[in-house]
Backbone bond lengths (Angstrom), bond angles and torsions (degrees), N, CA, C in turn:
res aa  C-N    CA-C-N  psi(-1)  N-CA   C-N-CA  omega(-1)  CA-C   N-CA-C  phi
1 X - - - 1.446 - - 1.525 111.60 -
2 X 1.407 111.69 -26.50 1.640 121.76 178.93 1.956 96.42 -40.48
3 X 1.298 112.14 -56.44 1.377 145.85 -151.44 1.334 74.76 -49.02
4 X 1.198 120.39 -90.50 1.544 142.19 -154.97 1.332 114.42 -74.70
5 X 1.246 132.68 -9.66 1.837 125.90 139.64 1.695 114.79 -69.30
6 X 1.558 136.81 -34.84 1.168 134.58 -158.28 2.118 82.49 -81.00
7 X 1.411 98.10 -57.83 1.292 89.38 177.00 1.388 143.42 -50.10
8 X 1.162 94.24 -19.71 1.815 119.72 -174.32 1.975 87.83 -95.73
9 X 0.624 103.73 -31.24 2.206 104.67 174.63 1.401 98.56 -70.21
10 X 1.178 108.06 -39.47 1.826 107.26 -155.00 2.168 97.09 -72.09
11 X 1.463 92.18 -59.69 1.661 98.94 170.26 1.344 119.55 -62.42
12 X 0.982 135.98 -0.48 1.250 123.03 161.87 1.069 137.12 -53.66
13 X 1.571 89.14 -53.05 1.713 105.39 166.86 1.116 137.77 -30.77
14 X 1.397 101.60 -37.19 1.590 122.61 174.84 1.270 115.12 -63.18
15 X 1.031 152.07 85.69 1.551 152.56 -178.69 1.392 120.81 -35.94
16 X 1.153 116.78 -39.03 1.489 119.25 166.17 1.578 115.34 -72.50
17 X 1.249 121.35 -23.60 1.265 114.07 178.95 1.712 97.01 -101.56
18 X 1.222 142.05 -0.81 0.951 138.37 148.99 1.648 127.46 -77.97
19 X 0.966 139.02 -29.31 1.170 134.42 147.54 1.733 135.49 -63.46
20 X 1.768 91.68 -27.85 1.411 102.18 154.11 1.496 124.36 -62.62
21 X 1.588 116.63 -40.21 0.990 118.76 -175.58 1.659 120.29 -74.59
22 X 1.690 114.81 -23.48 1.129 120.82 -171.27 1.433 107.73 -95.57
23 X 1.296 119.21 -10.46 1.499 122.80 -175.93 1.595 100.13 -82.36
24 X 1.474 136.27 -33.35 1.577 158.55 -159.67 1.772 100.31 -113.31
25 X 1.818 124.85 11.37 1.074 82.54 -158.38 1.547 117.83 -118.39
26 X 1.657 105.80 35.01 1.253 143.54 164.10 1.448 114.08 -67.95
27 X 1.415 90.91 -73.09 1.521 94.89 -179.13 1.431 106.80 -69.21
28 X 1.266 163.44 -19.93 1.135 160.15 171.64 1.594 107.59 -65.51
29 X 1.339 105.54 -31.95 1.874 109.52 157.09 1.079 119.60 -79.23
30 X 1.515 128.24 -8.39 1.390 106.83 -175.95 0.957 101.94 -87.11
31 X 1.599 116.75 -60.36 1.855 140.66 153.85 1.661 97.59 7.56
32 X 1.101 102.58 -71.76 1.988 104.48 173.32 0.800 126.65 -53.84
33 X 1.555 131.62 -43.72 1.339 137.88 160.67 1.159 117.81 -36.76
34 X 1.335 121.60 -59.70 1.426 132.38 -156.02 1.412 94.72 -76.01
35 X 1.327 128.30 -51.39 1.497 140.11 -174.07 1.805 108.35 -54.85
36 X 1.502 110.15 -49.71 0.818 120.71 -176.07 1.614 124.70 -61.34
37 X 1.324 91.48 -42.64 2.058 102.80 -166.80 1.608 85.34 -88.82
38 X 1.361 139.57 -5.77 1.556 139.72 157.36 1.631 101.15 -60.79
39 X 0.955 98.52 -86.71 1.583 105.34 -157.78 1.960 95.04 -62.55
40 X 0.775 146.67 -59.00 1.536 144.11 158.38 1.615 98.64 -1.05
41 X 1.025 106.30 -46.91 1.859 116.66 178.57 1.394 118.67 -91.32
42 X 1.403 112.46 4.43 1.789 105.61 -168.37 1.024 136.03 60.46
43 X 1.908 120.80 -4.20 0.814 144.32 162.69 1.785 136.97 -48.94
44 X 1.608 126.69 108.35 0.909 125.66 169.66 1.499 122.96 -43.40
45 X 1.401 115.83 169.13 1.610 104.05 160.28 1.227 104.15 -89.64
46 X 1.016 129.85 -27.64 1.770 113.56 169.08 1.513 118.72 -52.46
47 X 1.472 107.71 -43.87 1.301 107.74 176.69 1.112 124.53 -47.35
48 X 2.059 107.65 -44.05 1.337 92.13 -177.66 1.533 113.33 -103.92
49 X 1.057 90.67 23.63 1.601 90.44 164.40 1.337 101.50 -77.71
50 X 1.272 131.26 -37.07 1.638 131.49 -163.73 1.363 101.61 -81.77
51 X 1.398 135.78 -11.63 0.977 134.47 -154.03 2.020 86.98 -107.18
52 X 0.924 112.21 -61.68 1.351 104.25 -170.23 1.904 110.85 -100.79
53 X 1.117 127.03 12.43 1.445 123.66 149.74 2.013 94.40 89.14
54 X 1.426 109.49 21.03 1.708 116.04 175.96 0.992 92.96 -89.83
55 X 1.921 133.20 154.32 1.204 118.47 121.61 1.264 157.73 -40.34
56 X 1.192 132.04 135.04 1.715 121.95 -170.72 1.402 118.26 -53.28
57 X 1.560 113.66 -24.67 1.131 117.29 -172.31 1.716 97.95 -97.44
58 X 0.996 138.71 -45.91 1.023 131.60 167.42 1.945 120.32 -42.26
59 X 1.344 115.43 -33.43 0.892 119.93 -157.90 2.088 92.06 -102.76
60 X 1.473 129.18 -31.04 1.177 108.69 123.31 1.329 146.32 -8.40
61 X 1.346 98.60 -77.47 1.918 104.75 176.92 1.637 118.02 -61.34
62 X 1.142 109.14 -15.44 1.540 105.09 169.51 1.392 112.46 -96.69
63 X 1.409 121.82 -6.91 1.338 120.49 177.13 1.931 109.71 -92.56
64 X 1.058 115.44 -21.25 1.256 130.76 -177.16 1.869 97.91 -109.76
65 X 0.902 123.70 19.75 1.389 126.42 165.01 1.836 106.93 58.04
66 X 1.030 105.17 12.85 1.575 91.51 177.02 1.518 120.11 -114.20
67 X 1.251 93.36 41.00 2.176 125.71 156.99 1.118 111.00 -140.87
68 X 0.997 126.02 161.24 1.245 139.02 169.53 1.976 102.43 -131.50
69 X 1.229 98.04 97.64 1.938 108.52 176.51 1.280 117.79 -44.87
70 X 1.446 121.58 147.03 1.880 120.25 164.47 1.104 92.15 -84.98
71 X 1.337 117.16 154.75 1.204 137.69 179.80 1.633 110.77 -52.77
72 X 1.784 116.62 -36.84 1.235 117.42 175.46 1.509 104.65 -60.46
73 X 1.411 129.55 -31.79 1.545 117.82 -139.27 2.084 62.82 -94.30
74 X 1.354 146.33 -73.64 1.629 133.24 -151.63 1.487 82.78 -47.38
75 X 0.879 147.27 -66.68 1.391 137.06 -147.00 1.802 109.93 -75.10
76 X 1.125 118.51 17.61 1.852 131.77 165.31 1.658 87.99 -112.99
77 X 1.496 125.06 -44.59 1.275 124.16 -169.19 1.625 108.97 -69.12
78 X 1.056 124.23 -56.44 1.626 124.91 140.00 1.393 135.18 4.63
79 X 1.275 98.86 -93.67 1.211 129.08 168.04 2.205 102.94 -41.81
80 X 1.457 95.69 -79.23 1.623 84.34 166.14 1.486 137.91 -33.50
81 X 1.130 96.44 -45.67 1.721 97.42 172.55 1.639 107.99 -84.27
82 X 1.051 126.85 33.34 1.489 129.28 172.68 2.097 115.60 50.07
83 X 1.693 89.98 38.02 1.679 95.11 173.11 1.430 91.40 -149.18
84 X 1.845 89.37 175.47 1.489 110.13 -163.59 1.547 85.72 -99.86
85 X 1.449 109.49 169.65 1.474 128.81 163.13 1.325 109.28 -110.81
86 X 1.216 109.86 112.62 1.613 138.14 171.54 1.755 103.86 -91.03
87 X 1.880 90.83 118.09 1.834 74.68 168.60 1.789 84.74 -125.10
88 X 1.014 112.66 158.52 1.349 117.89 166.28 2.085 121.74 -149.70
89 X 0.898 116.12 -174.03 1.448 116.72 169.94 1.551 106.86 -133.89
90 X 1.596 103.71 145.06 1.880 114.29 -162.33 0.841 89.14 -119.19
């Protein structure tokens, strides 16, 4: 991951890929989230597809950022990984 933060520093610079990045850069945290609190568990995406009633492939596309979830479908994703979904404003 070292790899891909120095690299992600280096493009920044670039203004166009920085505004790209800051306009997307929510969902590129959730994308992690979801990926993250998966594998944190050893968990397949099939698994947790079985676990919360998503498709595998659906549950793919939010890990590779090419969905964006309703709040109901994170909150089955949640719930599957044995946590609540907290949304709030900072």
């Amino acid at each position: 991951m070292d790899d891909f933060y120095r690299y992600l520093k280096e493009q920044m610079k670039d203004p166009d890929f920085k505004k790209e990045w800051d306009d997307h850069e929510l969902e590129y945290r959730l994308m992690m989230m979801v990926l993250k609190a998966r594998n944190e568990q050893h968990l397949t995406q099939s698994e947790l597809a079985e676990r919360t009633g998503i498709r595998q492939s659906n549950i793919s596309r939010i890990e590779k950022g090419q969905s964006l979830p309703s709040i109901a479908t994170l909150n089955k994703i949640a719930h599957g990984l044995g946590k609540e979904l907290e949304i709030k404003f900072i």
